[in-house]
C-alpha positions in Angstrom: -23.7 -11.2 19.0 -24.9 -7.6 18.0 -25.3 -6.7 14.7 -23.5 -4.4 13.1 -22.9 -2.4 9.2 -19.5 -2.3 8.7 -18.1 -0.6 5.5 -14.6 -1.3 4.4 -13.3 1.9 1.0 -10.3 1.1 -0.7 -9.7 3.8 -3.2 -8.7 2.1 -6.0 -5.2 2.3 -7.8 -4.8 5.4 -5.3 -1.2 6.7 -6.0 -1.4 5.8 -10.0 -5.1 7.6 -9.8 -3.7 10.7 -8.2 -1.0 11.0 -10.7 -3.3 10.6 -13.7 -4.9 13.3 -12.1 -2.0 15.7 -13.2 -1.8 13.8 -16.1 -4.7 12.5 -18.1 -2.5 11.2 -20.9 -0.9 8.9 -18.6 -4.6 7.3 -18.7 -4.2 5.7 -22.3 -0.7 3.9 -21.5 1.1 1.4 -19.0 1.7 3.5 -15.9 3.1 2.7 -12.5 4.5 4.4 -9.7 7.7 3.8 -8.8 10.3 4.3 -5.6 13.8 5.7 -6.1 15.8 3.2 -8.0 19.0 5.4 -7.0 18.3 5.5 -3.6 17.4 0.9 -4.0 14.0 1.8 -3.8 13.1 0.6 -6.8 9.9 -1.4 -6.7 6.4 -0.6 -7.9 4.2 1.2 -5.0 1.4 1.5 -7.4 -0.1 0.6 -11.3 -2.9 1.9 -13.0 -5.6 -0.7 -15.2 -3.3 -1.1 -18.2 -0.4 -1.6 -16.6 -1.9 -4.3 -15.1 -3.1 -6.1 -17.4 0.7 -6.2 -18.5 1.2 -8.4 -15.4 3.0 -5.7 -13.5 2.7 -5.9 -9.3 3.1 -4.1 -6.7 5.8 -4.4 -4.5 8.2 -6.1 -7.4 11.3 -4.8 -8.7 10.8 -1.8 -11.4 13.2 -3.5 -13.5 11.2 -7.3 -13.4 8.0 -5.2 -14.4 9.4 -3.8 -17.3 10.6 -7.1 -18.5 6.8 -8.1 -18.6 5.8 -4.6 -19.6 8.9 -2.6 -21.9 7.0 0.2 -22.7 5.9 1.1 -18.7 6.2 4.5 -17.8 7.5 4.6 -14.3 7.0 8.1 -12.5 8.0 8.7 -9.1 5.6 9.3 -6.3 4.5 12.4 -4.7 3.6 11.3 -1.0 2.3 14.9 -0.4 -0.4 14.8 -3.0 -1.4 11.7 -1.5 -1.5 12.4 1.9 -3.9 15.4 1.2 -6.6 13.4 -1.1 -6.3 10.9 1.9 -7.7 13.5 4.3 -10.1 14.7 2.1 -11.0 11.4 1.6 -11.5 10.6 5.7 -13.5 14.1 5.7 -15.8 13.1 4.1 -16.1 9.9 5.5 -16.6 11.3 9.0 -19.9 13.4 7.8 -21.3 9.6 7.9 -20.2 8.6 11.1 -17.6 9.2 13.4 -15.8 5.4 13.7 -13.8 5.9 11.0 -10.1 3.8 11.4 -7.8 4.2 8.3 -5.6 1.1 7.2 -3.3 3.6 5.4 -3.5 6.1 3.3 -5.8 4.5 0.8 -8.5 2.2 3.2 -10.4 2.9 6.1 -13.3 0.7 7.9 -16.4 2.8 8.7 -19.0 1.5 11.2 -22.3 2.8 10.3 -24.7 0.9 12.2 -28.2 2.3 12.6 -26.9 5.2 10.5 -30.0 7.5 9.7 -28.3 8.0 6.2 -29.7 5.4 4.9 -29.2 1.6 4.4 -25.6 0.5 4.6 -25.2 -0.4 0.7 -27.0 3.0 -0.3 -24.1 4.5 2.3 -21.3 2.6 0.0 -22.7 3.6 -3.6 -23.1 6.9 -2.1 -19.7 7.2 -1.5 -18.5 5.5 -4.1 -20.3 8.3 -6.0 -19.2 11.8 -4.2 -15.4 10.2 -4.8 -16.0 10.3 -8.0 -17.5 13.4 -8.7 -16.0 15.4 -5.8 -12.6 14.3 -6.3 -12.4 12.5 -9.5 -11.0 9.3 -7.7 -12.9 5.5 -8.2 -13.1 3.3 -4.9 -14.1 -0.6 -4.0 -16.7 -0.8 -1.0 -17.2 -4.5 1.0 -20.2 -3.8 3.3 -20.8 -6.8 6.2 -21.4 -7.4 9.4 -17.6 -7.6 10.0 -14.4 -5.9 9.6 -12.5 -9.0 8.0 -15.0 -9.5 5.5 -15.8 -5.9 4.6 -12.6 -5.9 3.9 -13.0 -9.0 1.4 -15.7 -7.1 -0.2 -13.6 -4.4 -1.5 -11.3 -6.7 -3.0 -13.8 -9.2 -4.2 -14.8 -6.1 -7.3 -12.8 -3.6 -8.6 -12.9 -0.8 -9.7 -15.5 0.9 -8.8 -18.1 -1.5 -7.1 -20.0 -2.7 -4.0 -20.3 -5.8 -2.6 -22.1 -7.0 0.4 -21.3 -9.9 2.4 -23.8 -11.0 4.6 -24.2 -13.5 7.4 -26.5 -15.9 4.4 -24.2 -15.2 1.8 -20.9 -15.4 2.8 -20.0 -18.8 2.6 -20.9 -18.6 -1.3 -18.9 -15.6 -1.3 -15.6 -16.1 1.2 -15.2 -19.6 1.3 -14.1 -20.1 -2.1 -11.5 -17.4 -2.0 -7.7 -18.6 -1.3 -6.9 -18.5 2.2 -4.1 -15.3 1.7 -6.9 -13.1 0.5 -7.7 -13.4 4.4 -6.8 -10.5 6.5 -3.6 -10.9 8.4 -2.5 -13.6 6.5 0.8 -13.2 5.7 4.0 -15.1 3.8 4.7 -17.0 6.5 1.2 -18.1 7.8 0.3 -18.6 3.8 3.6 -21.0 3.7 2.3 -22.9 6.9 -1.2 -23.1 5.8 -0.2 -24.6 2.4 1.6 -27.3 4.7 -1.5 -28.1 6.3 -3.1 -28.5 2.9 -5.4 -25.4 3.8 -5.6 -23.5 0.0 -9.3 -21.7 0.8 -10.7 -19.4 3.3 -13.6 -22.7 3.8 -10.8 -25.2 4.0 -9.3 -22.8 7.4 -13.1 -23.0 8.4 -13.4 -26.7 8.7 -10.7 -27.5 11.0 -10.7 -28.3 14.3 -9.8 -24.9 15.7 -7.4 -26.8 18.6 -5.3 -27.9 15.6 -5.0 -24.6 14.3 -4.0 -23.2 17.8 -1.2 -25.9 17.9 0.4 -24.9 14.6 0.0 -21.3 14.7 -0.4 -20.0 18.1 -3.3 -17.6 19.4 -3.1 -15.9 16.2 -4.4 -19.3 14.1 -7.4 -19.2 16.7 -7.9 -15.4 15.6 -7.7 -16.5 12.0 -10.7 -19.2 12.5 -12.6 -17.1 13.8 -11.8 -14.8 11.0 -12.6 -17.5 8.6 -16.3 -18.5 10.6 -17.8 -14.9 10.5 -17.0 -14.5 14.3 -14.8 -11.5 14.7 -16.0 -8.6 16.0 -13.0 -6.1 16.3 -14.2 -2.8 17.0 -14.0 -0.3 13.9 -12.0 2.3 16.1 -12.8 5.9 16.3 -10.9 8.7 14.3 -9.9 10.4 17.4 -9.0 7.1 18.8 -4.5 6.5 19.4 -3.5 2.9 19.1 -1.6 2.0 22.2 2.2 1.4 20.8 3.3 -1.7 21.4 6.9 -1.3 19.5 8.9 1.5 18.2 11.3 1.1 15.4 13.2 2.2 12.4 14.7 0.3 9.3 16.5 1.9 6.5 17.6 0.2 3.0 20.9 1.7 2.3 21.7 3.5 -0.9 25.2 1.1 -0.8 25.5 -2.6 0.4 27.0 -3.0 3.8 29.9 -4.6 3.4 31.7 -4.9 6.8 31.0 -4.7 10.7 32.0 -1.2 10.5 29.2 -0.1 8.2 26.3 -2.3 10.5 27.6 -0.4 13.1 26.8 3.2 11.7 23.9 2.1 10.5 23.2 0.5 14.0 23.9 3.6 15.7 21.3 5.9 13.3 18.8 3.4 13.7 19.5 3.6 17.8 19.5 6.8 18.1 16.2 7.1 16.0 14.3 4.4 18.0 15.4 6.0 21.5 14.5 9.7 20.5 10.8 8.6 19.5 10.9 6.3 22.9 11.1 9.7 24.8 9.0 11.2 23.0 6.4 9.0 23.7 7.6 8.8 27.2 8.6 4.9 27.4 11.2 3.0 28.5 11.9 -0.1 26.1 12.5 -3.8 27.5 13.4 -5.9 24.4 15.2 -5.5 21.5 15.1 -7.2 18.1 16.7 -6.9 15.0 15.8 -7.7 11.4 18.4 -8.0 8.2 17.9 -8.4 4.7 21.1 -9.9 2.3 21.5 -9.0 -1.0 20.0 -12.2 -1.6 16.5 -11.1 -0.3 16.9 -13.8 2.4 15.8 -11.8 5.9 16.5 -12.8 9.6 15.2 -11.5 12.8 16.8 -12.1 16.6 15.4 -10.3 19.9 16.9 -10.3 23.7 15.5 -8.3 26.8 17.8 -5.9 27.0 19.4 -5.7 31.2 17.4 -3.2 32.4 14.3 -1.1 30.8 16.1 1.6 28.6 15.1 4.9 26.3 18.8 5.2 25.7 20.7 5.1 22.5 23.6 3.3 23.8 21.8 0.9 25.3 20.2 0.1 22.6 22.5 0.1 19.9 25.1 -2.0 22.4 22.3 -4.8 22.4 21.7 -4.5 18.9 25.1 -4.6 17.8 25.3 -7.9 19.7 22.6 -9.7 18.6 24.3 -8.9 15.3 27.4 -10.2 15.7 26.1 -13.5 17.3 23.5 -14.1 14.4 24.9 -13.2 11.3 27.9 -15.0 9.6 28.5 -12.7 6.6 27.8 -14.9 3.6 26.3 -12.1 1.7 26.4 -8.2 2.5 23.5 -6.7 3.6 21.6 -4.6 1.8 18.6 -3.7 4.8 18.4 -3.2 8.6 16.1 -2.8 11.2 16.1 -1.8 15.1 12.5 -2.1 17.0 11.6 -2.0 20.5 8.9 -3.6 22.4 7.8 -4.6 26.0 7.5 -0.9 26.6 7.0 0.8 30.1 5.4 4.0 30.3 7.9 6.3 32.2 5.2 7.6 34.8 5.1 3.9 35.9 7.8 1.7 38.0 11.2 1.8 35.9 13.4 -1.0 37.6 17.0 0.6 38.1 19.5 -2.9 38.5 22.1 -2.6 41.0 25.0 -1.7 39.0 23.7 0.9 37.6 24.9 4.5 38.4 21.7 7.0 39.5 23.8 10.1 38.7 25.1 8.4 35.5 21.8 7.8 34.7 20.6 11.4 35.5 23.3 13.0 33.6 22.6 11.1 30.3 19.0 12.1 30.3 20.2 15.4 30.7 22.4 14.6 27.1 19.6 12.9 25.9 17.2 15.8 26.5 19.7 18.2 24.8 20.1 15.8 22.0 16.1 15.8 21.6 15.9 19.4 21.0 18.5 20.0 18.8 17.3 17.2 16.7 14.0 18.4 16.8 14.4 22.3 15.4 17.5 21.4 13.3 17.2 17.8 11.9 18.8 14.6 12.7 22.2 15.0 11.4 23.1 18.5 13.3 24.2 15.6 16.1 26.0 12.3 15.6 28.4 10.3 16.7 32.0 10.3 15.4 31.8 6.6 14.7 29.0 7.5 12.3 31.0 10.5 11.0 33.0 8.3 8.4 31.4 7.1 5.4 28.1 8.2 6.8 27.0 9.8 3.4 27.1 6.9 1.2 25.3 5.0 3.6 22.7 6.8 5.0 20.2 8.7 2.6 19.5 12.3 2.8 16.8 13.3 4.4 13.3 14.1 2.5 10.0 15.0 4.1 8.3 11.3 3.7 11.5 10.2 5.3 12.3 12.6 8.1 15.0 11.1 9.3 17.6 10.3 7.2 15.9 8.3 4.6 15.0 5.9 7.8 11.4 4.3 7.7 9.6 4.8 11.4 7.8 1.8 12.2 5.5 1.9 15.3 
């Protein structure tokens, strides 16, 4: 297997650290940043040291971390400040090397094998350094022969520190650490791993990687391997696009959905969302899921192929709103939704046409569709909707603001 000097930079505390920026005496007490509580965004995105070491999270409700913490000041976020330290940020990454693939706005992997700039650590505390001083920020750097456990060696010091994990060191260093520190290692593969009695990254090691395939699929076997030192996913360029594999959009509403009649509104923004950015892209969709969130925090998720291979709204939407009304038995309102597409089909390839379909139909919708597009595009979503969304479409659908451009709708690709 070649070797290779993989660094992983997670700038630390990033959104709290820009904001104290701004604000140095937000240094000396409990700070966090906080979504819209009006709008139910209200969880923490991000915390600075003190806050902390209150117990405060990220990703909990504002109002759970200021039980813990009463005197946490909660300041909203400003994406746009954050966005352009990110890029200076990846500027100054690329004068090292140009494989440089962010993990959003606050990591990125850098692959700087047989780098003239000197030895891979002296690369990280270099970098950790011009942050610093350039751009008064702190970072973490993991450096290893991996991207999964570069990645472990940012998290393994903070702030402000390197850590190397090499091919003789790392099962000192990994091993130990719980198995959901691992990359890719979500709630519900945590929840199955604690089933299997697997609590650390060695105790995944040591199985039989045939078991793990059986439980969890091809993604367990990527997890071993994860687990062993053996992957060897490419750390991908900066001028490198990500093949999409789904397009989607969820929204949390600023009011509960309460009835089939609100879904469907919310159904038909989400629709007409997904399809736009489908044609766009130039891709036909062949599956559609949906995913709901209660007021109870309890989610669920259901997916068909839709008939035939779509970029329309209707379509979608029709497919969506059925899934819906097969799944979900209204025991609690909702409070989130979701529409994504996958098994996508660039247009330039074959795009099957069933038999009871209508070619001129067909022709003249595009035609809509494309009219739709543009109008959209140089006047904003809601110039064009339809009159089943018309009623009571305030109250449930946000206004739009530039980190949310449509609607208050969250793109997922």
């Amino acid at each position: 297997m070649e070797s290779r000097d993989i660094l992983h930079v997670d700038q630390n505390c990033f959104f709290a650290s820009v904001e104290m920026k701004s604000h140095p005496e937000w240094r000396s007490v409990p700070m966090a940043v906080g979504g819209d509580s009006k709008q139910r965004h209200g969880i923490i995105l991000a915390k600075n040291p003190l806050a902390q070491a209150c117990g405060v999270k990220t990703a909990e409700a504002i109002w759970q971390a200021k039980q813990k913490c009463p005197d946490l000041l909660v300041v909203p976020a400003h994406f746009d400040q954050y966005v352009y330290y990110s890029e200076r940020i990846r500027e100054m990454f690329l004068q090292y090397t140009d494989k440089v693939e962010p993990f959003g706005l606050d990591e990125c992997w850098l692959d700087v094998t047989g780098s003239a700039m000197g030895t891979p650590r002296q690369i990280a505390d270099e970098i950790r350094d011009r942050v610093k001083n350039e751009l008064g920020l702190s970072c973490s750097v993991g450096v290893s022969f991996n991207k999964s456990f570069a990645k472990l060696g940012s998290d393994y010091k903070k702030p402000d520190a390197t850590t190397e994990i090499t091919r003789e060191n790392f099962k000192t260093i990994v091993w130990p650490l719980p198995v959901s520190d691992l990359l890719y290692v979500g709630r519900a593969t945590s929840s199955a791993f604690t089933k299997m009695n697997v609590k650390t990254i060695g105790d995944l090691a040591a199985l039989n990687p045939d078991f793990v395939v059986s439980v969890l699929g091809k993604n367990g076997y990527a997890l071993w391997q994860s687990a062993n030192g053996l992957e060897n996913d490419p750390v991908s360029p900066a001028s490198y696009e990500r093949p999409l594999k789904s397009v989607g959009n969820s929204t949390t509403t600023p009011r509960d959905m309460e009835n089939r009649s609100d879904v469907w509104k919310v159904v038909c923004t989400l629709s007409a969302q997904v399809a736009s950015r489908l044609r766009k892209h130039h891709f036909y969709a062949g599956t559609v899921t949906i995913w709901v969130r209660d007021t109870n925090l309890q989610s669920y998720e259901k997916q068909r192929a839709l008939p035939a291979e779509t970029n329309d709204e209707k379509e979608i939407a029709k497919l969506a709103m059925e899934l819906f009304d097969e799944s979900y038995d209204w025991h609690a309102p909702l409070r989130s939704f979701g529409v994504r597409t996958t098994h996508l089909t660039d247009e330039d390839d074959y795009h099957q046409i069933t038999l009871f379909e209508n070619v001129e139909k067909i022709q003249k919708d595009d035609k809509v569709n494309q009219a739709l597009d543009g109008l959209r595009s140089r006047y904003g979503y809601n110039i064009v909707m339809r009159g089943t969304q018309l009623e009571g479409y305030g109250d449930l659908c946000a206004e739009g603001r530039e980190d949310a451009p449509h609607g208050g709708f969250r793109e997922d690709l």
